[in-house]
N, CA, C and O atoms as a MOPAC input file, in Angstrom:
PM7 MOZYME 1SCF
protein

 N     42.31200 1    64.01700 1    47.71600 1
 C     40.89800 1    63.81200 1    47.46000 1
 C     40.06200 1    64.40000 1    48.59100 1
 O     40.27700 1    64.56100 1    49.79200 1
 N     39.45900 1    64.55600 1    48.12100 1
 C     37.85100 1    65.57200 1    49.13700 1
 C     37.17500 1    64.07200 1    49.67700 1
 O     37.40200 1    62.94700 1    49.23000 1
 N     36.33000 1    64.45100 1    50.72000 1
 C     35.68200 1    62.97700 1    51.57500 1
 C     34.86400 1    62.83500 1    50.68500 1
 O     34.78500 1    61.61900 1    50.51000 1
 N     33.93100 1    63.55100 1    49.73300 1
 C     33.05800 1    62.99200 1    49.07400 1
 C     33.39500 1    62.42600 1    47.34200 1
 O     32.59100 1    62.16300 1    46.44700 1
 N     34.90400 1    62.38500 1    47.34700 1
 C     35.70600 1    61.58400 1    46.36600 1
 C     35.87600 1    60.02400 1    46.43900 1
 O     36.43200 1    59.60900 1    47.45600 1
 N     35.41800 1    58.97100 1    45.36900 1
 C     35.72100 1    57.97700 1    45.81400 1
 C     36.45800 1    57.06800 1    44.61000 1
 O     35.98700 1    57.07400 1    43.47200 1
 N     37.75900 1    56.21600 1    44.98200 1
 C     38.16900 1    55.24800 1    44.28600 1
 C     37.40400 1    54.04300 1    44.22000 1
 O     37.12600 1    53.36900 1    45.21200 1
 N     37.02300 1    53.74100 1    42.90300 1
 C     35.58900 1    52.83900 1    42.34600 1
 C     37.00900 1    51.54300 1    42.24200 1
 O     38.13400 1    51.88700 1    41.88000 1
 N     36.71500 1    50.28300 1    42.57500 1
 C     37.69000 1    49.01400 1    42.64700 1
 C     36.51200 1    48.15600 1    42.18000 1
 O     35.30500 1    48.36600 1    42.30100 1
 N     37.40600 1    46.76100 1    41.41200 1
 C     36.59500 1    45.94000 1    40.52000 1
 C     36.75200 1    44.89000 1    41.58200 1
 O     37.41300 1    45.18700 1    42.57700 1
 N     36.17900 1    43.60800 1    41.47500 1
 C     36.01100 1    42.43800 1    42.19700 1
 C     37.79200 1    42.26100 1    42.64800 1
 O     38.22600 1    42.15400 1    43.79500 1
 N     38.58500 1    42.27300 1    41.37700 1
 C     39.82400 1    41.86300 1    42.16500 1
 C     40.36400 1    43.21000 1    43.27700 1
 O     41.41800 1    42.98600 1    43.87200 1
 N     39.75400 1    44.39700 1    43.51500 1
 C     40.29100 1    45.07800 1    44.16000 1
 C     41.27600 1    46.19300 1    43.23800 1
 O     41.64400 1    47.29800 1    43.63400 1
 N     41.45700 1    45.81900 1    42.44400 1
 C     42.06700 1    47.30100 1    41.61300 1
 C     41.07000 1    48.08300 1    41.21700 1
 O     39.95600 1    47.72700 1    40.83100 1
 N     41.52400 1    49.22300 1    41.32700 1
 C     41.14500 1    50.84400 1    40.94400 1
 C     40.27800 1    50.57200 1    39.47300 1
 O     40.48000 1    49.54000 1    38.83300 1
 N     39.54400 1    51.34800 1    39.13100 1
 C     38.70100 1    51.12500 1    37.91000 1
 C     38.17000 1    52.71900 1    37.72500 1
 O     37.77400 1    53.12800 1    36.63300 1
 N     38.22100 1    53.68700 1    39.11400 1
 C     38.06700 1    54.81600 1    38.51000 1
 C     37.64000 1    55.89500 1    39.85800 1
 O     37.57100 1    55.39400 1    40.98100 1
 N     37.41200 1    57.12800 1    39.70400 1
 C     37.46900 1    57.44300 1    40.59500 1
 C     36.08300 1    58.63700 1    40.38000 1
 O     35.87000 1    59.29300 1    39.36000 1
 N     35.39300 1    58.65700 1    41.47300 1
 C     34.58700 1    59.66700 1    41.13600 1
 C     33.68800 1    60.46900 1    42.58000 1
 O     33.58900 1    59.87700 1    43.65500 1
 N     33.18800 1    61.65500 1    42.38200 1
 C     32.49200 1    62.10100 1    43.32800 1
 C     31.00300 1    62.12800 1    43.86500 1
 O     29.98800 1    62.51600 1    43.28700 1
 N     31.10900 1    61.78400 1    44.70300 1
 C     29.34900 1    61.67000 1    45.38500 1
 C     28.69000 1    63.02000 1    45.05900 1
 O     27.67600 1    63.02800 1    44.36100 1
 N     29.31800 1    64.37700 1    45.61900 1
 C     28.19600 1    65.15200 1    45.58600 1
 C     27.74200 1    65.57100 1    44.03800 1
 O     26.57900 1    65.79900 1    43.70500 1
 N     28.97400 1    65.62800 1    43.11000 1
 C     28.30900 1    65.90800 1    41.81700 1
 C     27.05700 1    64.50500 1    41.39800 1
 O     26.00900 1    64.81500 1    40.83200 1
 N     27.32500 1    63.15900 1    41.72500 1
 C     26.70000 1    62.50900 1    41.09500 1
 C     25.14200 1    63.08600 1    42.04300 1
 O     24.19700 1    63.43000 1    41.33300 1
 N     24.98700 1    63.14800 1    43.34100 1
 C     23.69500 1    63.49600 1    43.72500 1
 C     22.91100 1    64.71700 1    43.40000 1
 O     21.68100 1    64.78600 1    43.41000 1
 N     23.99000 1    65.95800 1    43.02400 1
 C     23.93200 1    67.14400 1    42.27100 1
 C     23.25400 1    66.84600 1    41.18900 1
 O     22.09100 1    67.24900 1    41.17400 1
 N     23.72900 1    66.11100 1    40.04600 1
 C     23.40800 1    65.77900 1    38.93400 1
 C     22.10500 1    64.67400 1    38.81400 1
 O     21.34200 1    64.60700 1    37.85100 1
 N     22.06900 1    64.08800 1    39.66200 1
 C     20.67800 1    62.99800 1    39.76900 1
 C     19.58700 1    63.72800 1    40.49100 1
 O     18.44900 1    63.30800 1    40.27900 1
 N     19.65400 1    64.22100 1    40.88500 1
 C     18.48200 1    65.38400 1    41.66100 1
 C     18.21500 1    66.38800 1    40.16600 1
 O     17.03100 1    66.36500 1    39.82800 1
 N     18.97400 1    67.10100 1    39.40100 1
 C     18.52700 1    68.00300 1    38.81600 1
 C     18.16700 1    66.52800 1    37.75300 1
 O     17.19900 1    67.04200 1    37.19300 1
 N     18.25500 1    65.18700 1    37.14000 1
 C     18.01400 1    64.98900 1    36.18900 1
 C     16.26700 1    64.10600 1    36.72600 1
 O     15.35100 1    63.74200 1    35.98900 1
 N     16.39700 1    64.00300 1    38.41500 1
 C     14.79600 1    63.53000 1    38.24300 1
 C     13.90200 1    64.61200 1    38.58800 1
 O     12.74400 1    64.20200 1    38.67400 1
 N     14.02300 1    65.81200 1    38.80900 1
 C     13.32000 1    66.88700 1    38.65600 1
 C     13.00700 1    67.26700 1    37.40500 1
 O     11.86600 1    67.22600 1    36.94600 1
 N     14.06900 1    67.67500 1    36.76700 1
 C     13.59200 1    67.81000 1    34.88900 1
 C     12.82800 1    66.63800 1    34.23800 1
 O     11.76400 1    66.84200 1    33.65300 1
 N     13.27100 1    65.64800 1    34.32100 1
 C     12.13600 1    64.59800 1    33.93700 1
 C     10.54200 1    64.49200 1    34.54200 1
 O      9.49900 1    64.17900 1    33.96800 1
 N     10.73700 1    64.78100 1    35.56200 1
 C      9.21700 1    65.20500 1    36.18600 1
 C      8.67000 1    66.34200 1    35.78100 1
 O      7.46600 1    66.38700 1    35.52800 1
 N      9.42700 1    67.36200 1    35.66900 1
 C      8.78200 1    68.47000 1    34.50300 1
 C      8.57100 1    68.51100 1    33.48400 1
 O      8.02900 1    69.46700 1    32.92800 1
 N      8.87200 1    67.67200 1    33.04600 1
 C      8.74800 1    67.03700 1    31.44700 1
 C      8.25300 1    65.93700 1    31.15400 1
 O      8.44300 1    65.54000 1    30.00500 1
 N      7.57600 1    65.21400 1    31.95700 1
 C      7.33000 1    63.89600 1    31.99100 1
 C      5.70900 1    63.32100 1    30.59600 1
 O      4.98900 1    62.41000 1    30.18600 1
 N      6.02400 1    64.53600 1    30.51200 1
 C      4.46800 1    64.51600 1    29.00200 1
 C      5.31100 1    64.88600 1    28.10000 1
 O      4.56000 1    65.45400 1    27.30600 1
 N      6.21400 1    64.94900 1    27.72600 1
 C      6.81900 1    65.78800 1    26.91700 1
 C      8.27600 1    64.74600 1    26.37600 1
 O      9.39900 1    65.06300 1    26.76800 1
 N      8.05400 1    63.40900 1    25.37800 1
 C      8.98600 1    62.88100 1    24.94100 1
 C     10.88600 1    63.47800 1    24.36600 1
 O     12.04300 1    63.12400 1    24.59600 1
 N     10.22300 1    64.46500 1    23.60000 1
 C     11.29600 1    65.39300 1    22.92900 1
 C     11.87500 1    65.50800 1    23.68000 1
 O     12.98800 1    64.98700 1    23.61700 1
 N     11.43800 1    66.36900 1    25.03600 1
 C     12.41900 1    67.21300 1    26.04800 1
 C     12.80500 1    66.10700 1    26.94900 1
 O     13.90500 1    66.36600 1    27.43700 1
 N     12.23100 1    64.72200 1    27.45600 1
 C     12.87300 1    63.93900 1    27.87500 1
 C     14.12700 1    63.05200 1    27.19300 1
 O     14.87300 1    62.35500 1    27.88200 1
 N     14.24500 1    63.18100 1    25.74600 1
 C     15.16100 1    63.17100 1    25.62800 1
 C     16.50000 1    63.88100 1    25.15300 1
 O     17.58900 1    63.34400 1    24.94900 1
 N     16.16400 1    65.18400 1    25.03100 1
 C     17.19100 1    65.78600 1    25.12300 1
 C     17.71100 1    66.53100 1    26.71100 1
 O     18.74100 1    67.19500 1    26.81800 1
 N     16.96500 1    66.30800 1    27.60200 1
 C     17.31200 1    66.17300 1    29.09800 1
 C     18.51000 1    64.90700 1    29.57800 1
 O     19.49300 1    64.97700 1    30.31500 1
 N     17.82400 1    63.58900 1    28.67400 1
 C     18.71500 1    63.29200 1    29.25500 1
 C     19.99700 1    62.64100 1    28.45100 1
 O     20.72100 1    61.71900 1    28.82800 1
 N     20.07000 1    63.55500 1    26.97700 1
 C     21.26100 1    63.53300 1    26.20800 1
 C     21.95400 1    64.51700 1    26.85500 1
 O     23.15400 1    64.28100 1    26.99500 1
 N     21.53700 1    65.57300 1    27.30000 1
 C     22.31000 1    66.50900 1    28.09900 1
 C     22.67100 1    65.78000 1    28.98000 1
 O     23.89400 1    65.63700 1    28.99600 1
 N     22.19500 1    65.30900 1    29.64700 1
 C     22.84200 1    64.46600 1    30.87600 1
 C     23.86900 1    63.62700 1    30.96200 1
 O     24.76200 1    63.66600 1    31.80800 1
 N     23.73400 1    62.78100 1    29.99200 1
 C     24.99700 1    61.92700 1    29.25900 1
 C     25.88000 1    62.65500 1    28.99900 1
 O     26.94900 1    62.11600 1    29.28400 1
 N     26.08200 1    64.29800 1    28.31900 1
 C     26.95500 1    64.29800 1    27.63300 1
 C     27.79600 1    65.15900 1    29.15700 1
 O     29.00100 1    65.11900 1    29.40700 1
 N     27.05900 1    65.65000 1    29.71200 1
 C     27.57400 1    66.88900 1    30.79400 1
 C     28.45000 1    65.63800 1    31.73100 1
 O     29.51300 1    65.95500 1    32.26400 1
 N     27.86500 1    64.11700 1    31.88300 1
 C     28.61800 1    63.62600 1    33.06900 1
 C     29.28000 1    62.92700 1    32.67400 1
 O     30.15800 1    62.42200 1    33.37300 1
 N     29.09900 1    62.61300 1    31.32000 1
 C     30.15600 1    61.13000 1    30.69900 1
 C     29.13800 1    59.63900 1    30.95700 1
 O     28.09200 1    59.53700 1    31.59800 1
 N     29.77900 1    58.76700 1    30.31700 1
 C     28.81000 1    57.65500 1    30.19000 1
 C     29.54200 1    56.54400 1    31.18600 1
 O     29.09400 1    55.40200 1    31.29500 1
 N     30.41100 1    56.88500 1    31.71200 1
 C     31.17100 1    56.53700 1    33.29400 1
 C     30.56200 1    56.41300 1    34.40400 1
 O     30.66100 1    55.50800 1    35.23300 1
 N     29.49700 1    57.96000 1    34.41800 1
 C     29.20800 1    58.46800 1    35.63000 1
 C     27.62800 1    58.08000 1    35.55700 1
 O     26.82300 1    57.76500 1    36.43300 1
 N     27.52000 1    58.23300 1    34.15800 1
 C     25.99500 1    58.18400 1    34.02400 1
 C     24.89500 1    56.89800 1    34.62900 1
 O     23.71800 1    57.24800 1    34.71500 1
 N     25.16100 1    55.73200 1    34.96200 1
 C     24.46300 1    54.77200 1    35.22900 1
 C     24.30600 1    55.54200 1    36.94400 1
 O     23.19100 1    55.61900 1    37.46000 1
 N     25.32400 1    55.96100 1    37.53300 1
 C     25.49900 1    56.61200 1    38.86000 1
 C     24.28700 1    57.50600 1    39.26300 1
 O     23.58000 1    57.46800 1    40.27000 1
 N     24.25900 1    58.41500 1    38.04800 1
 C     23.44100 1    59.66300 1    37.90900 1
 C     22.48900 1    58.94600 1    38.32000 1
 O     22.20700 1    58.94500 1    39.51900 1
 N     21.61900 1    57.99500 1    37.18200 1
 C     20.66900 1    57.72700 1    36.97600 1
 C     19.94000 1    57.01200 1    38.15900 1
 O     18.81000 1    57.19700 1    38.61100 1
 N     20.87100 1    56.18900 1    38.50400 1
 C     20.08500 1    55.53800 1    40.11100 1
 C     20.06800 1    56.22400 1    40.82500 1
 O     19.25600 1    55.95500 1    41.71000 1
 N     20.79300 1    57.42700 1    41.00600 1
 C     20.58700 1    58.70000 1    41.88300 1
 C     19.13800 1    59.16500 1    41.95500 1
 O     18.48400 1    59.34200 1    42.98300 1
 N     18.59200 1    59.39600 1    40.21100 1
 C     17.52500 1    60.08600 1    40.25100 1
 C     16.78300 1    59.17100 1    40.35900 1
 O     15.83100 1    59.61500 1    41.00000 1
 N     16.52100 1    57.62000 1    40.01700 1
 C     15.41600 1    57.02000 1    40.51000 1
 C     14.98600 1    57.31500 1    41.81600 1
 O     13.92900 1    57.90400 1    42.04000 1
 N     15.93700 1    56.84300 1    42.88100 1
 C     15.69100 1    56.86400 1    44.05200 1
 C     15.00800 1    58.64400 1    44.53500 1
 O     14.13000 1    58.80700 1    45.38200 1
 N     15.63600 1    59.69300 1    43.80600 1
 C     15.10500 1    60.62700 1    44.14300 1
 C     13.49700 1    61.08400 1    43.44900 1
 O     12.70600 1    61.78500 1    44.08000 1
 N     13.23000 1    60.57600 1    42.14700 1
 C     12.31000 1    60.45600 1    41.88100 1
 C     10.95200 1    60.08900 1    42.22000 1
 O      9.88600 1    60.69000 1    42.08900 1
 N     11.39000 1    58.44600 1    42.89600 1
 C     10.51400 1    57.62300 1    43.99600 1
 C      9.91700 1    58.07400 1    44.92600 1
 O      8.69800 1    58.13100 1    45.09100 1
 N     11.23800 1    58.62800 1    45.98300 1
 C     10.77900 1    59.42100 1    47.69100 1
 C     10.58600 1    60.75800 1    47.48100 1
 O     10.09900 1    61.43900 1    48.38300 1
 N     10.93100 1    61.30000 1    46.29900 1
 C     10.82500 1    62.63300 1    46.90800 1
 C      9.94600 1    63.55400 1    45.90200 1
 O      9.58000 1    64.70700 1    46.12900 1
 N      9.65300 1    62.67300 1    44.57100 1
 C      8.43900 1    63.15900 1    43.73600 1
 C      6.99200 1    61.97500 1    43.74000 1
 O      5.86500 1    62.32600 1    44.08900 1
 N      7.25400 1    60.92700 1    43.39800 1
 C      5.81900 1    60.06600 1    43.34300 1
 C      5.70800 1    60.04900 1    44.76200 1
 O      4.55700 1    60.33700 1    45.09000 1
 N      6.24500 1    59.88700 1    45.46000 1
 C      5.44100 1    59.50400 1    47.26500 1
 C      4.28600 1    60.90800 1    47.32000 1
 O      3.06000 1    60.80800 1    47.28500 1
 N      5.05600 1    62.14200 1    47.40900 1
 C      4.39600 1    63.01200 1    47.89900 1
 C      3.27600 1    63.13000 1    46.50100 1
 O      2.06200 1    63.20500 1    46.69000 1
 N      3.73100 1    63.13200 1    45.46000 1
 C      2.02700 1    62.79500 1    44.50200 1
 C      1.20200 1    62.01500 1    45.31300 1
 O      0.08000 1    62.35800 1    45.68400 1
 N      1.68900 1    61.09800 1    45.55400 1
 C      0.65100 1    59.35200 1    45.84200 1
 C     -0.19600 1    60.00800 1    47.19000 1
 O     -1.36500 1    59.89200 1    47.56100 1
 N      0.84300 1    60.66400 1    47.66500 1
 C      0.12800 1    61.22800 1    48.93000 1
 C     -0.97200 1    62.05200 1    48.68400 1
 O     -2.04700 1    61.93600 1    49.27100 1
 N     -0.68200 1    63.00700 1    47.69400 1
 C     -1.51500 1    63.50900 1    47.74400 1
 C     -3.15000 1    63.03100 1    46.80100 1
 O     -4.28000 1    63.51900 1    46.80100 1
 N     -2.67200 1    62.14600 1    46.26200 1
 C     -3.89800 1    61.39200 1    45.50600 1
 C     -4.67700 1    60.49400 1    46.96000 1
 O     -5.81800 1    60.43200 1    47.41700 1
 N     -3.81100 1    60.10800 1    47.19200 1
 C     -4.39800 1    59.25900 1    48.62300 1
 C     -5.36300 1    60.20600 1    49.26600 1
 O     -6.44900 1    59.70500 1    49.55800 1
 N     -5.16900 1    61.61500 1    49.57800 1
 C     -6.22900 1    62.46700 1    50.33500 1
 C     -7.22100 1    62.61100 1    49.66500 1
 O     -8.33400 1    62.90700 1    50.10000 1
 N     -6.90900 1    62.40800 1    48.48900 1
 C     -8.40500 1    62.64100 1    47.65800 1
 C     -9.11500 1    61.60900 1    47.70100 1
 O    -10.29600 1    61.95300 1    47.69600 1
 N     -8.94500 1    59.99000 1    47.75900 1
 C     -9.62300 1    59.25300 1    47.02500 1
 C     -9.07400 1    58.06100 1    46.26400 1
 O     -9.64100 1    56.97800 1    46.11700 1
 N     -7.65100 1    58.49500 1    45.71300 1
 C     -7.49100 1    57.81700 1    44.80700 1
 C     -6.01100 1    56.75600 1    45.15400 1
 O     -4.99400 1    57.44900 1    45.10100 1
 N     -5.74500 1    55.41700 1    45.45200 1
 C     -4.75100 1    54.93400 1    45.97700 1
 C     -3.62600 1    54.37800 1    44.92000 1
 O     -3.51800 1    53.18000 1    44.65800 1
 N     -2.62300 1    55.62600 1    44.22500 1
 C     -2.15700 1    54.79200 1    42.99400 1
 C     -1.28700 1    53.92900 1    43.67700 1
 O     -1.17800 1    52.97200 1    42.91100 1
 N     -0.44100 1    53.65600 1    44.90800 1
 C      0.86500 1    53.18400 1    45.52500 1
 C     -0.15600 1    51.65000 1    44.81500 1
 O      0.52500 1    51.00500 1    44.01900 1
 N     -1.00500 1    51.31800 1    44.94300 1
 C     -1.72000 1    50.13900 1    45.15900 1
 C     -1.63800 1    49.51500 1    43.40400 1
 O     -1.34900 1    48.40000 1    42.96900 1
 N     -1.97400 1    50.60300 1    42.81400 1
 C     -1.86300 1    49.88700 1    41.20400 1
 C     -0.48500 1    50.46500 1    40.67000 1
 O     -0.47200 1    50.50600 1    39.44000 1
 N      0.51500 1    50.85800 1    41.18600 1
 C      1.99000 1    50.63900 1    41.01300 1
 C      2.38400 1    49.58000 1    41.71400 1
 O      3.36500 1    49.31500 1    41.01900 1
 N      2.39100 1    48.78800 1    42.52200 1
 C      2.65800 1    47.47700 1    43.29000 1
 C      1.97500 1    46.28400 1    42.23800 1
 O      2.62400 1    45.38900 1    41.69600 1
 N      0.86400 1    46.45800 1    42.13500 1
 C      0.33400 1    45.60700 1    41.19400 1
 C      1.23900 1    45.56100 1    39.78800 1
 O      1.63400 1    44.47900 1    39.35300 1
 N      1.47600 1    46.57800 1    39.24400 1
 C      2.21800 1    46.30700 1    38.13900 1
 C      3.86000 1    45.91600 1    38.35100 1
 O      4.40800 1    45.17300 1    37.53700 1
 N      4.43600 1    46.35300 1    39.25800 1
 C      5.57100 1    46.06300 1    39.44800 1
 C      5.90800 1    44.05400 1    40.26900 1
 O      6.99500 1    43.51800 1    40.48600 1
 N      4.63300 1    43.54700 1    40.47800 1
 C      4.21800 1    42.59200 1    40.61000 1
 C      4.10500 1    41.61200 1    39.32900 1
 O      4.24700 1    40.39200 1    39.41200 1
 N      3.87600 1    42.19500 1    38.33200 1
 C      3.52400 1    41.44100 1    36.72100 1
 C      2.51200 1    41.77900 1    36.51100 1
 O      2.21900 1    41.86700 1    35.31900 1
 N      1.38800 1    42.16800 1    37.61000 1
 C     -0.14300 1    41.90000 1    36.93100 1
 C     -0.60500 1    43.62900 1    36.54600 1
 O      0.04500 1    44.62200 1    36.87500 1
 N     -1.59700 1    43.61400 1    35.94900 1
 C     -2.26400 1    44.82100 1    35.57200 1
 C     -3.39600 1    45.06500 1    36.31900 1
 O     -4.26300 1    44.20300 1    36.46800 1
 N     -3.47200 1    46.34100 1    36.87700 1
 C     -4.50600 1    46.75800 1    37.78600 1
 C     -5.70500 1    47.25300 1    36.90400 1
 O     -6.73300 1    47.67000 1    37.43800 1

């Protein structure tokens, strides 16, 4: 195995599967970029991310996917927010609010 190979173990400690870091960050980077390019665009969000399912397996896929949140978060909405922030406009503030329960 390569260092960025890993044996996945269940609560009792046996093996459950084995898989690689850099494809899953490979693959979660290109799937929250395409969704951000597409993010008006229902159709193509979901055949982005039927492609996605089918290219990594439905094994890997929950992997993918928290991949791209997190890359989605820091490395596409921050630098938006940022840049709404220079203008005027503070969305970080009515995304907190909603992720809170309430509506801004």
């Amino acid at each position: 195995m390569t260092d960025d190979t890993y044996v996945i173990v269940g609560d009792d400690g046996q093996p459950l599967g084995v898989t690689n870091m850099t494809m899953i960050t490979d693959e979660g980077t290109k799937l929250a970029f395409a969704f951000a390019a597409h993010c008006d665009d229902a159709a193509a969000l979901d055949r982005i991310q039927t492609d996605t399912l089918t290219r990594v397996g439905p094994d890997t896929f929950g992997y993918v996917c928290a991949n791209a949140l997190r890359t989605l978060a820091e490395h596409i909405l921050s630098p938006s927010f940022d840049v709404a922030q220079a203008h005027g406009t503070d969305l970080r503030a009515g995304m907190r609010a909603i992720a809170q329960g309430e509506q801004p």
